[in-house]
C-alpha positions in Angstrom: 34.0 -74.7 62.0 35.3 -77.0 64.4 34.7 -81.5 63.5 31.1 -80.8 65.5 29.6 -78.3 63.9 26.4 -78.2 62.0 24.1 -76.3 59.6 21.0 -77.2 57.7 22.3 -78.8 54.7 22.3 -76.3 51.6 20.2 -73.3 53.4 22.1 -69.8 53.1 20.8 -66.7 55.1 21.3 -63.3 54.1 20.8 -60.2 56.5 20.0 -56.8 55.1 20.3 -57.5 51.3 21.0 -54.6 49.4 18.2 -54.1 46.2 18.7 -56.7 43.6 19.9 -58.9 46.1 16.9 -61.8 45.5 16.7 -61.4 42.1 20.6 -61.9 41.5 20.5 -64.5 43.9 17.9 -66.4 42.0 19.8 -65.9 38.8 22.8 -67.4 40.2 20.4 -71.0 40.8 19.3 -69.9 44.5 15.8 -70.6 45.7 14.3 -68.5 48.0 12.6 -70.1 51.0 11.3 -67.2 52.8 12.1 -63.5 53.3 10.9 -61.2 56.3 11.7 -58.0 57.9 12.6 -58.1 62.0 11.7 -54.9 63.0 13.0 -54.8 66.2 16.4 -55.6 65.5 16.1 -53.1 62.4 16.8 -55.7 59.2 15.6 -58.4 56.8 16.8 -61.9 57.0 16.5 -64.0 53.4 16.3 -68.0 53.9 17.9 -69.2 50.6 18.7 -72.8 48.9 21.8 -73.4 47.6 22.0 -74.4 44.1 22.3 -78.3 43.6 25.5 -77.8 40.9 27.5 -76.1 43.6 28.9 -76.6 47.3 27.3 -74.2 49.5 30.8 -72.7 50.3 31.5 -71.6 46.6 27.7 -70.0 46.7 28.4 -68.0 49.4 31.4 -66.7 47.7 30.1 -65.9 44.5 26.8 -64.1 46.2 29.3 -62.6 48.6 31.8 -61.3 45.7 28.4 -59.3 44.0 27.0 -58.3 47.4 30.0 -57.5 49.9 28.0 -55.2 52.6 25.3 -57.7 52.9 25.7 -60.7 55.8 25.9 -64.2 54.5 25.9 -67.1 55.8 25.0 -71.0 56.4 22.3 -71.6 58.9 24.2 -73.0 61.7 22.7 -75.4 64.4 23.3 -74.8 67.8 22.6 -77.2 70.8 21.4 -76.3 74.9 24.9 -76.4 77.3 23.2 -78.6 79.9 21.9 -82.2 80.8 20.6 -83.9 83.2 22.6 -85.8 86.7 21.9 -87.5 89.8 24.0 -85.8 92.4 22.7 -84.7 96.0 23.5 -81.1 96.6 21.6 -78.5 97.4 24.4 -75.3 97.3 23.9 -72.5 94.5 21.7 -69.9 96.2 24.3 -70.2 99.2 27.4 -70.1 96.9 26.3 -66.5 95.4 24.4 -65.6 98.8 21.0 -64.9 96.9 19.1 -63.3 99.5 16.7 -65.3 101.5 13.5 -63.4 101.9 11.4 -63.6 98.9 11.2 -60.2 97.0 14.7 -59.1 98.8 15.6 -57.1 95.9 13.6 -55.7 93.4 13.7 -56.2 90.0 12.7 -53.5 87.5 14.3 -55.2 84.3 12.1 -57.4 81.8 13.5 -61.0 81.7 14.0 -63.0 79.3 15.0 -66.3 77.8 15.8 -68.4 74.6 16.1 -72.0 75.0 14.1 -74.7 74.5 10.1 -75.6 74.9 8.6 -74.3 78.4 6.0 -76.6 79.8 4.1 -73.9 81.7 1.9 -76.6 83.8 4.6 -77.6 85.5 4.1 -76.9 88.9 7.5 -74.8 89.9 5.6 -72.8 87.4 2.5 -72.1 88.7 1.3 -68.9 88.6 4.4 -67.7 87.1 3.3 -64.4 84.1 4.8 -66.5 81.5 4.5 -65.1 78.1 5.9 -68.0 75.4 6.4 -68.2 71.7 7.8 -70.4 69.4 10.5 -69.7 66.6 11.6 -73.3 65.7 9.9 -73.4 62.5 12.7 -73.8 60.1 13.1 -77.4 61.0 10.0 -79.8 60.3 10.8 -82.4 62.8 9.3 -82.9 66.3 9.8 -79.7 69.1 12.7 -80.6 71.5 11.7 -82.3 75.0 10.5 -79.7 77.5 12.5 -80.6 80.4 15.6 -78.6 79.5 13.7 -75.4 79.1 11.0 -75.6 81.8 14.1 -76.1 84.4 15.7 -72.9 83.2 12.4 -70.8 83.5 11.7 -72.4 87.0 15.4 -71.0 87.9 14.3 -67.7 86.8 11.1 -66.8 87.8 8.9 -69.7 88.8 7.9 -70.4 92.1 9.8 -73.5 93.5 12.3 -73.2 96.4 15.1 -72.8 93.6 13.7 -70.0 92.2 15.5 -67.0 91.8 12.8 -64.1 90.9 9.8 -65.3 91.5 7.0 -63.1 90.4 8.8 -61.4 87.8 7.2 -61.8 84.5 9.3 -63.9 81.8 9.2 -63.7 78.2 10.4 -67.6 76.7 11.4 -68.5 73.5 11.8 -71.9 71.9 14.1 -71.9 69.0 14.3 -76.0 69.8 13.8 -79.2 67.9 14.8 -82.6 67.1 17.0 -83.8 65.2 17.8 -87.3 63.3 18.9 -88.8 66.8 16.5 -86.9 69.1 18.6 -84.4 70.6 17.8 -80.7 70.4 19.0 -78.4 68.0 18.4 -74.7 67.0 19.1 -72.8 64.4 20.9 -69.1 63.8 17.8 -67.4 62.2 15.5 -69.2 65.0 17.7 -67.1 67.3 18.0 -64.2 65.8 14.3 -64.3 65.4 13.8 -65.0 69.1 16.3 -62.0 70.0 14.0 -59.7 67.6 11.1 -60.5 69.6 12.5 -59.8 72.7 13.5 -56.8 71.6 9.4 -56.2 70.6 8.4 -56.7 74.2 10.8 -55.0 75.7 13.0 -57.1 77.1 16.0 -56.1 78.9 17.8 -58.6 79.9 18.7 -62.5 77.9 19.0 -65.9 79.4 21.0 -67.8 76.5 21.1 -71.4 76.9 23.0 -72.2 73.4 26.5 -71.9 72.2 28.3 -73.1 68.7 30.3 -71.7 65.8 29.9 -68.0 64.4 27.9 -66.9 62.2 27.0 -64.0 60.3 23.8 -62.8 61.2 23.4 -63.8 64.5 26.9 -61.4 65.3 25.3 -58.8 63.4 21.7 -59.4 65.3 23.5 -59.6 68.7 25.1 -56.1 68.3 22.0 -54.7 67.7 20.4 -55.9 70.4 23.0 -54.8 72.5 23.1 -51.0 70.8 19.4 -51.3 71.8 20.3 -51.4 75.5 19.8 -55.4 75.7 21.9 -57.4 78.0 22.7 -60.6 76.7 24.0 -63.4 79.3 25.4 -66.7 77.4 26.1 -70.1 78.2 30.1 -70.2 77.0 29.7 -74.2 76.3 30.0 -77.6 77.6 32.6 -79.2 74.4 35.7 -79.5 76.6 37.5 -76.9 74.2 40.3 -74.3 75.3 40.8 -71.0 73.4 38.4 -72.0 70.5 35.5 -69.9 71.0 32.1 -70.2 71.5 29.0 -67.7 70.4 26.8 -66.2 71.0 28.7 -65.9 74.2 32.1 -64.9 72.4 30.6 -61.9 71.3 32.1 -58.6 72.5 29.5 -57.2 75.4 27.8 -60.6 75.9 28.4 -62.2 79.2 29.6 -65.1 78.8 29.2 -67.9 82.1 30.9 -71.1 82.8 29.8 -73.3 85.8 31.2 -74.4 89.2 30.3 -76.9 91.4 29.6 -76.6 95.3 33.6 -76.9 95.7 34.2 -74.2 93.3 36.0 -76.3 91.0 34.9 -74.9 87.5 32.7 -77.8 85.1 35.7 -80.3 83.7 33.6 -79.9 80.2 33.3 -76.2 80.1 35.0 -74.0 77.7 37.8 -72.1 78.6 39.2 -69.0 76.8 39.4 -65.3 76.8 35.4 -64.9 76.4 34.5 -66.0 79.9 33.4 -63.5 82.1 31.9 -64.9 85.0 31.2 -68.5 86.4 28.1 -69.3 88.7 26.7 -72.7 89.9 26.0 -74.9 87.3 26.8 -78.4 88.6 23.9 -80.9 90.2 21.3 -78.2 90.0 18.2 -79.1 92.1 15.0 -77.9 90.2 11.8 -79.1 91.9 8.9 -79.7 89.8 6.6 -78.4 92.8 5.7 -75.3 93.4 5.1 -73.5 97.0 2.4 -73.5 99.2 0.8 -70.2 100.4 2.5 -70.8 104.0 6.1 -70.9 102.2 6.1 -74.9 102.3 7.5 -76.7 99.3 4.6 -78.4 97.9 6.1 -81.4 95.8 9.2 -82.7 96.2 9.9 -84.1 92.9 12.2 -82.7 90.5 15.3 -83.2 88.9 19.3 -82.4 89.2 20.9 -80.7 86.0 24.3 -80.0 85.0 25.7 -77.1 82.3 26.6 -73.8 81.7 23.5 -73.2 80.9 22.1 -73.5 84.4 24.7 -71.1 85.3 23.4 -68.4 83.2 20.4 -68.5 85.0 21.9 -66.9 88.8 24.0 -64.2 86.4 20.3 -63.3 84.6 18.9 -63.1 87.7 22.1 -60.6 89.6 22.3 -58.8 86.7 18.9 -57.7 86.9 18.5 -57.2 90.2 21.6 -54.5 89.8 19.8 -52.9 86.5 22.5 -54.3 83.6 25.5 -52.3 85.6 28.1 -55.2 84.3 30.6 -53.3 86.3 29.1 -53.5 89.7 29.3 -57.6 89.1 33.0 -57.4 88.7 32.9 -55.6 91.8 31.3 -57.9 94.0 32.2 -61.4 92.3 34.4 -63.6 94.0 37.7 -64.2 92.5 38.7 -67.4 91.5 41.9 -68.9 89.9 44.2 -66.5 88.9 44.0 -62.8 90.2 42.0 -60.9 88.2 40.0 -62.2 85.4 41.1 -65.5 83.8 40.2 -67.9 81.3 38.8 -70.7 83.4 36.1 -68.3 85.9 36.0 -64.8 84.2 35.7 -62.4 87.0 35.1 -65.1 89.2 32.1 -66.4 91.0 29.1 -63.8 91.1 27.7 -62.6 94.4 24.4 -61.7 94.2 24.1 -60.3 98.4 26.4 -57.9 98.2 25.0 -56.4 95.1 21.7 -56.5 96.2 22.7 -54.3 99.2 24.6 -52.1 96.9 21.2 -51.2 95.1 19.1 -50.8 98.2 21.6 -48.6 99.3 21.4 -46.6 96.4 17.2 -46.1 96.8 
């Protein structure tokens, strides 16, 4: 783990424990917190307490010396790749040429998103279908702050002028809380209990907010998901780190998205490394907090700028589905950036979502 990583202190997670696996674990001094199946992604995940006479690190290896096909791991803590900034721009729908009718290009693909709380009062999401559910429960202390999340679903599918796919229902997970200072954290089986749900409704395509070490269960949950016919897009990080990589986005299959500002010039904090695959505005993101009047007039005009690769995720969610998960047909249309080809600063380059929204119409 690199100096900033985090897990809860003394938990261990197991994923598809063989039988015996609790019992030997308890004889060994482990505690087990909770156990449940998640169907969808097609395995158990055991919560465990490390014994007190031990490091956790010498647990693991004695459970995993007895148990060698079964997943173990700490219970890492991730944190959102975004904040909040005071810029004046108003560029990213014009910087990936999102169409600007309303409804432009349709989107068959169920969307969804893990991240933190959605306040679904807000007014860019009025009227939005928003289905939410909460999987934050393996911390006690307070939920994260709302802001964060709500921005990211207005971006998706509410319906401010920043919105990317309005009407489209969304599916929102918060795996977010506090921690001992305030800021938001998450947890690897809060995510890998989010992705199972998604997989329950349906969902198709990911919005992942998140990024931190590896772990375990959460590779072996993401795979999965992605044998299942998921598509998972994933902030690559906002730690100012080069070649050290990031999950879930560092995952083989799972897009990974760094930002650029209205210049192109790629987020001075965002992670570089072979894992990028694509970038897409992420710098002084205008979300309004109004929706829009039935005449197509912005009601409010209050809102907020934000600033992250998480933000970017949200215009590669929203291309990728309206060009049905075909990965390839992105790399076709993005605009390259840095280095020909892909690189490890923009991926692929800048995504485009005109040019593959006319390459779907044309293919009705």
């Amino acid at each position: 783990m690199t100096p900033t990583d985090r897990a809860l202190a003394r938990e261990v997670v197991a994923a598809n424990a063989s039988p015996g696996f609790l019992a030997e674990a308890q004889h060994l001094g482990f505690a087990v917190i909770e156990s449940k199946q998640l169907a969808s992604l097609g395995f158990a995940v055991a919560r465990l307490e490390a014994p007190a006479t031990t490091d956790v690190q010498s647990s693991i290896a004695s459970l995993q010396a007895r148990f060698p096909d079964v997943a173990i791991d700490v219970n890492h803590v991730y944190a959102p790749q975004g904040s909040f900034t005071l810029a004046m721009t108003d560029f990213p729908k014009q910087a990936i040429h999102w169409p600007s009718v309303a409804g432009a290009c349709k989107v068959s693909e169920k969307i969804g998103m893990i991240d933190g709380p959605v306040d679904s009062d807000s007014g860019g999401l009025t009227g939005t279908d928003i289905h939410i559910r909460d999987f934050s429960n393996q911390l006690s202390s307070p939920l994260a702050d709302s802001h964060h999340g709500t921005a990211i679903a207005t971006l998706l599918a509410g319906h401010s002028a920043a919105s990317l796919l309005p009407g489209t229902p969304l599916y929102a997970a918060n795996i977010f809380r506090q921690d001992a200072v305030g800021a938001p954290v998450a947890t690897a089986v809060g995510f890998i209990e989010a992705l199972n749900w998604m997989g329950q409704q349906g969902v198709t395509v990911v919005n992942v907010s998140l990024a931190g070490p590896p772990n375990n269960l959460m590779r072996q949950a993401v795979r999965r998901a992605l044998d299942h016919g998921m598509q998972i897009v994933a902030a690559v990080g906002n730690d100012e780190l080069d070649g050290v990589e990031r999950y879930p986005a560092a995952y083989p299959d799972v897009i990974g998205v760094t930002a650029v500002d209205e210049r192109r010039a790629v987020l001075p904090e965002a992670n570089r490394g072979t894992y990028v695959s694509f970038a897409a505005p992420g710098v002084d993101i205008w979300v309004p907090e109004g929706g829009v009047s039935a005449a197509g007039d912005q009601a409010a005009i209050s809102g907020d700028y934000f600033t992250g690769t998480s933000f970017a995720t949200t215009y590669v969610t929203a291309t990728l589905a309206i060009v049905q998960r075909d990965v390839k047909r992105l790399r076709d249309t993005a605009e390259d950036l840095g280095a020909p080809g892909r690189d490890r600063i923009y991926g692929w380059g800048l995504v485009q979502a005109g040019p593959a929204c006319l390459m779907t119409i044309g293919q009705k």
